[in-house]
Every structure is written in structure tokens, then in C-alpha cells.
ZAPAKE-975282 format. One record per residue: x, y, z of N, C-alpha, C, CB in turn. Coordinates in steps of 0.001 Angstrom, whole numbers, padded with zeros to 6 digits, always signed. Glycine has a CB too. Layout:
XYZXYZXYZXYZ/...
This chain:
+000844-001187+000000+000000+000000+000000+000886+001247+000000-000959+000000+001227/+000334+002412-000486+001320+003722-001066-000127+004684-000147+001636+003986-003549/+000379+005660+000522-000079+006789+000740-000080+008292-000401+000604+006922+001880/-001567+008506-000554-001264+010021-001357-001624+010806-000563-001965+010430-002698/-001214+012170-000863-001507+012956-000176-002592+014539-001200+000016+013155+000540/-003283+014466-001160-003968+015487-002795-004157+016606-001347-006181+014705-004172/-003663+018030-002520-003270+018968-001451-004290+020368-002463-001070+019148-001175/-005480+020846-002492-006188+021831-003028-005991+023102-002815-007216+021677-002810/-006082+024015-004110-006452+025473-003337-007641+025623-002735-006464+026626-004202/-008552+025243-002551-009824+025556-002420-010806+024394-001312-010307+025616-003985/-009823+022984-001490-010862+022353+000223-009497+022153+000614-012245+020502+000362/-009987+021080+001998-009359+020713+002661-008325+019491+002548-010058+020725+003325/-007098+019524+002762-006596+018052+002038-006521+016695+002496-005386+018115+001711/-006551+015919+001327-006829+014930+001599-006023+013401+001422-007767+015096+001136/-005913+012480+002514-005390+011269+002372-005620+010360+002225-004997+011009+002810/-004923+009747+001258-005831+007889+000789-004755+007244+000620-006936+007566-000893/-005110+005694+001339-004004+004646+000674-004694+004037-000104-003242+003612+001530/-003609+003885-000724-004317+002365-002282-002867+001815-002541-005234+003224-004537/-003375+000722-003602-002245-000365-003824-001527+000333-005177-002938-002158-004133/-000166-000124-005247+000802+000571-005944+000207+000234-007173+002308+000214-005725/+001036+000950-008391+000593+000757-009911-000966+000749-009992+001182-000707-010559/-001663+002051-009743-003025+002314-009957-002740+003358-010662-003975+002495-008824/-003733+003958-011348-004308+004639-012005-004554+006140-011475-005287+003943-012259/-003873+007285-011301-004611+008417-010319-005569+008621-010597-004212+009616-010156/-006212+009308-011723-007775+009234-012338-008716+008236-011959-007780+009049-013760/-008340+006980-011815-009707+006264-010864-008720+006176-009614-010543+004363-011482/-007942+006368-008680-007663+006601-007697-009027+008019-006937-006058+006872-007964/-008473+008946-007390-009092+010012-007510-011003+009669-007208-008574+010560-009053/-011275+008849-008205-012905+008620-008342-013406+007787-007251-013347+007864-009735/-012567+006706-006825-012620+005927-006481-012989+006392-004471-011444+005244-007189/-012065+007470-004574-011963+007877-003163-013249+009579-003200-009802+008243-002748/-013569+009431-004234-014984+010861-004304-013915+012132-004305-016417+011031-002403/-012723+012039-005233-011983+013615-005291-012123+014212-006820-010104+013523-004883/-013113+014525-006793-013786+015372-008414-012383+015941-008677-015334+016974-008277/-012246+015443-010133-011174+015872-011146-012016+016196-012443-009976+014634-011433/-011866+017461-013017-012252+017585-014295-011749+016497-015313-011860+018848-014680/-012310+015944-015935-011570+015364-016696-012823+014530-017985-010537+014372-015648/-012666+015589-019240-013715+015152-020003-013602+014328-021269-014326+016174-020285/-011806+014045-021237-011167+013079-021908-011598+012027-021857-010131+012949-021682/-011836+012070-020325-011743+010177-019465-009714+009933-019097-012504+008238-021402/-009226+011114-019174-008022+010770-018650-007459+010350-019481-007938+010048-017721/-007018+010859-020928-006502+010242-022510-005428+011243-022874-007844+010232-023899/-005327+012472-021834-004503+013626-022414-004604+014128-022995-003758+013697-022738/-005843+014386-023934-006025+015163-024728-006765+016865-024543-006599+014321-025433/-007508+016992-023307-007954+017911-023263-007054+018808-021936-009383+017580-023240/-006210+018471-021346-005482+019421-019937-006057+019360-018988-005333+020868-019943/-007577+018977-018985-008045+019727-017715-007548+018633-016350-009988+020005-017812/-006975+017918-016458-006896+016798-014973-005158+016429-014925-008078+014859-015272/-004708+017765-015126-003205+018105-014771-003259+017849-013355-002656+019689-015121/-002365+017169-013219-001182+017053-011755+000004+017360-011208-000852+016187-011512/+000301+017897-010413+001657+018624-010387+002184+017347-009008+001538+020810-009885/+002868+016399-009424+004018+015346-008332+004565+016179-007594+005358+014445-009006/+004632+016708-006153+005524+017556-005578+006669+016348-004867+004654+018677-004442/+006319+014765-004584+007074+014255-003907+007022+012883-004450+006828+014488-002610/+007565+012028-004622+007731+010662-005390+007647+010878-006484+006904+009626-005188/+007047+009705-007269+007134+009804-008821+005847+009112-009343+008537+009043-009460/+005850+009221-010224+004727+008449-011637+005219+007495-012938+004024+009783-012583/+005243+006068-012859+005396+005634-013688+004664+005681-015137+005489+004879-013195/+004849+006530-016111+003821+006919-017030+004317+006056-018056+003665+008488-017403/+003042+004965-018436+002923+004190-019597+002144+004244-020751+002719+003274-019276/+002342+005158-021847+001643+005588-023063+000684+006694-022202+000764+004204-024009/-000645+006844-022283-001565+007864-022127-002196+007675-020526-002715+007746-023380/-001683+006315-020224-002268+005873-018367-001224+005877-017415-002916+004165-018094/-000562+006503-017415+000250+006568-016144-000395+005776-014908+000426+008095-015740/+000473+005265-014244+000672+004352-012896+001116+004998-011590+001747+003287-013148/+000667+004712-010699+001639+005467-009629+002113+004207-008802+000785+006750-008546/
């Protein structure tokens, strides 16, 4: 299990564990943390940018892993 930590301008932040090599976009859904995202998470439109401040992202073609 991996701890995230999702850090907002605007609520309060928030912590979830989940199991390694998931998906942030259904990480995200999974735990009720609304991400714009009208791609479905394909990269094509920007809106469900992430900024990594600490570890990393294994990114494989258009689905990155964490």
C-alpha cells in the first residue's frame, strides 16, 4: 500500500491509501476527489493536470501508474 496525499487550493486536504501501480484518475474517483476530466483521462484535453511535488509516476503511453 502507497499513501497520497492530494493537497487543493480551495478544500481541505486529503489522504488515501491504495495499492501501488493504480491509475490516479480512478484513484481520484474511487476515493470521491472530483477531477475535471472530459477526456476520461486520454490527455487530450489538460483539464486533470497534476503537479508530483514528492515521489514519482510511472507513465505508460496515455495511463500513467503510480
Amino acid at each position: 500500500m502507497i499513501t497520497i496525499k492530494f493537497t487543493f487550493d480551495d478544500q481541505p486536504e486529503r489522504v488515501v491509501q491504495t495499492a501501488e501501480h493504480q491509475n490516479l484518475l480512478d484513484i481520484c474517483r474511487k476515493n470521491g476527489i472530483g477531477v475535471d476530466a472530459p477526456c476520461n483521462g486520454n490527455g487530450t484535453c489538460g483539464k486533470c493536470l497534476v503537479k508530483i511535488v514528492d515521489g514519482y509516476a510511472n507513465k505508460r503511453g496515455s495511463q500513467g501508474t503510480i
